[in-house]
N, C-alpha and C positions, 0 to 999 in steps of 0.2 A: 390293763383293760379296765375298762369303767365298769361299775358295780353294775350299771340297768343293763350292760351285755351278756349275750350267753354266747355258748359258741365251740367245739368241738379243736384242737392241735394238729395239728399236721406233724408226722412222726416221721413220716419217711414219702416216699413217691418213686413207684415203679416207673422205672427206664423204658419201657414200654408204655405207659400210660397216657394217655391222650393230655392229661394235666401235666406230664414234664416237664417242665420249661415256665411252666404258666405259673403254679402254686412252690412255693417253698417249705422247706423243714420249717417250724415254730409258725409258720401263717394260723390263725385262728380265724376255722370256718365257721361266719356268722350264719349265712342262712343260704339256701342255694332253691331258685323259680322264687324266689319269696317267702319262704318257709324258714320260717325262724329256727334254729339248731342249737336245743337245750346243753346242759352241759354233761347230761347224764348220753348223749350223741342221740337223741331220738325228736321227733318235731307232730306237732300236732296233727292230726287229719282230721278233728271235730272239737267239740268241749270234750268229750271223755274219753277220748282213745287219740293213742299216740302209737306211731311204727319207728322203726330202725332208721336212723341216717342213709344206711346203704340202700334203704328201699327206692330212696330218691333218686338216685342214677342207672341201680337196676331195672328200672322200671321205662329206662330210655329207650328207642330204638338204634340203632347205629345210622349213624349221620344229625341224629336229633342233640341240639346242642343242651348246656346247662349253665345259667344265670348265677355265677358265684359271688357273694360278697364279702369280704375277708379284710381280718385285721391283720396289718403290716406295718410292724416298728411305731406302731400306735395312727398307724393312718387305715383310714378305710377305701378299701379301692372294690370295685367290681371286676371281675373277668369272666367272658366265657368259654365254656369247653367245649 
């Protein structure tokens, strides 16, 4: 991964989860709607406050999709959820 990246691991993916098939173990998620995802997993909402990674999905509705873009074997791809 190149230095100016940041970006959260993919550890595992629940067989139930809407990203099954889509994300892989090791993909590094860069940013997801456009929101950059630091390394520490949290992404800005202004200059001085930053939320959770998870806030960003939790905050979907069901059927509402999510812009992912991820590093894969050093390539950058997008998918959505």
């Amino acid at each position: 991964m190149q230095p100016s990246l940041t970006g959260v691991r993919v550890q595992r993916i629940d067989p139930l989860s809407s990203c099954h098939g889509l994300l892989k173990e090791d993909d590094i998620i860069l940013s997801i709607d456009g929101h950059t995802i630091h390394d520490d997993g949290t992404v800005n909402v202004d200059d001085l406050n930053r939320l959770k990674l998870s806030h960003l999905y939790r905050m979907k509705k069901i059927g509402e999709s999510l812009n992912i873009k991820l590093l894969r074997d050093g390539q950058q791809l997008s998918q959505e959820v």
